[in-house]
C-alpha positions in Angstrom: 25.6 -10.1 -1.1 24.9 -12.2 1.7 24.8 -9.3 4.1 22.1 -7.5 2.2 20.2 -11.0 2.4 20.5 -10.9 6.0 19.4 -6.7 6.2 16.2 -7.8 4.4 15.5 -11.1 6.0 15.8 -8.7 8.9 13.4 -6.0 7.7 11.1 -8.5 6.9 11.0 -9.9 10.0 10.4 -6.2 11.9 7.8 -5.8 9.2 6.0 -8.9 10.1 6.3 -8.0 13.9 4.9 -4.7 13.5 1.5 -6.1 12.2 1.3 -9.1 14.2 1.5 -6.2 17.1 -0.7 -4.1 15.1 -3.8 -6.5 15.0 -6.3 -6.5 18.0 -5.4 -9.1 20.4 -8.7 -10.0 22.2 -8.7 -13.5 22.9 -12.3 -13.8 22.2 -12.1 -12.4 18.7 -9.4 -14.7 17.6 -11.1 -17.8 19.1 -14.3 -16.9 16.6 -11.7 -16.2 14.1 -9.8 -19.7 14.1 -13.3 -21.5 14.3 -14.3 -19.4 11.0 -10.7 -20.2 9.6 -11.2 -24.4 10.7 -14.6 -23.9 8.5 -13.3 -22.0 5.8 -10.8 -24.4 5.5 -13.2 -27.9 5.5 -15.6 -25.8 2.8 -12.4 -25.4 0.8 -11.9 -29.3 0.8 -15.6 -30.2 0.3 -16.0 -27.8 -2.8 -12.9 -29.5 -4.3 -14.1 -33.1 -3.5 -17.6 -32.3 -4.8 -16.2 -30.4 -7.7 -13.9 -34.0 -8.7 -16.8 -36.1 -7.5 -19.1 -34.4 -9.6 -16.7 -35.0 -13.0 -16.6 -39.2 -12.0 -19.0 -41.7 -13.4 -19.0 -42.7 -9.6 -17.8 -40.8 -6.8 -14.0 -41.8 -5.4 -13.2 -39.0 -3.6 -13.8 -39.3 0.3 -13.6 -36.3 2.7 -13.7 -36.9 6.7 -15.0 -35.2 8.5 -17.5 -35.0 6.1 -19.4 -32.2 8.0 -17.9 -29.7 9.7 -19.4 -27.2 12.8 -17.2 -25.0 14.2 -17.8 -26.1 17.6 -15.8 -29.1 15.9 -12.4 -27.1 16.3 -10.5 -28.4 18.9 -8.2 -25.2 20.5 -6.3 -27.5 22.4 -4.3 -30.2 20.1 -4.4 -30.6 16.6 -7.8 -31.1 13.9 -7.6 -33.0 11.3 -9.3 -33.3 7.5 -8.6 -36.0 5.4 -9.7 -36.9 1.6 -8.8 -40.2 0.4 -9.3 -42.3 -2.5 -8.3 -45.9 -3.0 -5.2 -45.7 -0.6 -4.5 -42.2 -2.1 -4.3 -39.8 1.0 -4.2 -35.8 1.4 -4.2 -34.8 4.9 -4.3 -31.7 6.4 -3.6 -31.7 10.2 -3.9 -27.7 11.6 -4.2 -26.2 15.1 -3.9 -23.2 17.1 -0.6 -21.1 17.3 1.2 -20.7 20.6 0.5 -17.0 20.8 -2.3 -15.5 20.5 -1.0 -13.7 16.7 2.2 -15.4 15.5 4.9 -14.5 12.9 7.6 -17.0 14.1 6.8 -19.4 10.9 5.4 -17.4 8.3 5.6 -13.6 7.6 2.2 -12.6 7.3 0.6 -12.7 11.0 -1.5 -16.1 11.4 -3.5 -17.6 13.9 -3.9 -21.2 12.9 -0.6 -22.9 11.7 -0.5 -26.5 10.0 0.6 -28.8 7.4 -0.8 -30.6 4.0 0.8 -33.9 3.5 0.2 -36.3 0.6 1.1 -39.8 -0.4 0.3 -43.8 -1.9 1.0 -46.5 -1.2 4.1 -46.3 -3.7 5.8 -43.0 -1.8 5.3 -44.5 1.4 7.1 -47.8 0.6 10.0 -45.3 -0.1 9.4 -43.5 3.1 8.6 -40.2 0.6 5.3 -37.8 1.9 5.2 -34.6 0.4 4.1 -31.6 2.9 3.6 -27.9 2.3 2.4 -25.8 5.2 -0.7 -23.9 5.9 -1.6 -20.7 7.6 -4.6 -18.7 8.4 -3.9 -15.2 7.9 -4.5 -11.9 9.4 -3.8 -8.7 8.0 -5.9 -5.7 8.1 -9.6 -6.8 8.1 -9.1 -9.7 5.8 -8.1 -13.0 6.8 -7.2 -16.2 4.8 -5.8 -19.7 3.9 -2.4 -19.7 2.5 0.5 -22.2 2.0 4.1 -21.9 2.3 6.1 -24.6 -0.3 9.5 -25.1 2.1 11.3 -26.4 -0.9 10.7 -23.6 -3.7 10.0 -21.0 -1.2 6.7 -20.4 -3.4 3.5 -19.1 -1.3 0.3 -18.2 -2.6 -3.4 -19.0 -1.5 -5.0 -22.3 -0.6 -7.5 -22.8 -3.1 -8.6 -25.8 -5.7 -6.0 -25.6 -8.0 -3.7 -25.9 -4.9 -5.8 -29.1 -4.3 -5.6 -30.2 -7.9 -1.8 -29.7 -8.0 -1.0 -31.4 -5.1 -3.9 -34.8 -5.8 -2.9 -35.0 -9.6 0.7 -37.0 -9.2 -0.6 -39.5 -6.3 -3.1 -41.1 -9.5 
């Protein structure tokens, strides 16, 4: 049993290598690409604040930056969004890959990598932040935010309800 998890952690893997190879490599493209992906993902955040903020007798949600260009996107180091309320913090910190195309994280071919992290005041007096990670990815014409949950191995796209899920328990 375990061998036959190995063989198709294995195939996998080949799988994954096989498209990142497959996909054009021009740097220039994939520059325009991970500014697009650093907007997509900002737009993402602001129609989720706006859609809560639009619910609330007064607004409470906070997003920073609360524009976003993408001559913002910093290719060197790491860019970060942040919406807050009343100590109440979801950050998401994302940067470039290493590679031009990478696969070393995630199985589906990505070119910006990074993390969601939430927390209070409460789960940081007990040293607890919750974190799932984030990808922008790459696969035949079509490209996309999606998270990986490390604990329950569960992946899907990063969306509002993705938002919702992860906001609801810091209230």
């Amino acid at each position: 049993m375990a061998q036959d998890d190995a063989i198709l952690r294995l195939a996998r893997q080949i799988d994954a290598a096989r498209k990142a190879e497959r996909f054009l490599v021009d740097a220039d493209e994939v520059a325009i690409l991970r500014r697009q992906g650093a907007c997509e993902l900002h737009r993402i955040c602001a129609e989720f604040v706006s859609s809560v903020n639009g619910k609330l007798s007064e607004a409470a949600l906070d997003l920073s930056p609360a524009t976003y260009a993408p001559e913002l996107f910093r290719e060197a180091g790491a860019n970060l969004i942040q919406i807050s309320s009343q100590g109440r913090q979801m950050q998401i910190a994302f940067q470039a890959t290493p590679q031009v195309v990478s696969t070393e994280k995630f199985a589906v071919p990505y070119v910006l990598e990074g993390e969601v992290r939430t927390y209070n005041q409460r789960m940081l007096e007990r040293f607890e932040i919750r974190s799932q990670l984030l990808f922008f990815c790459v696969e035949e014409g079509n490209a996309g935010w999606r998270f990986f949950d490390w604990r329950s191995r569960s992946s899907g796209p990063l969306d509002r309800e993705l938002l919702v899920s992860l906001m609801e328990p810091l209230f």
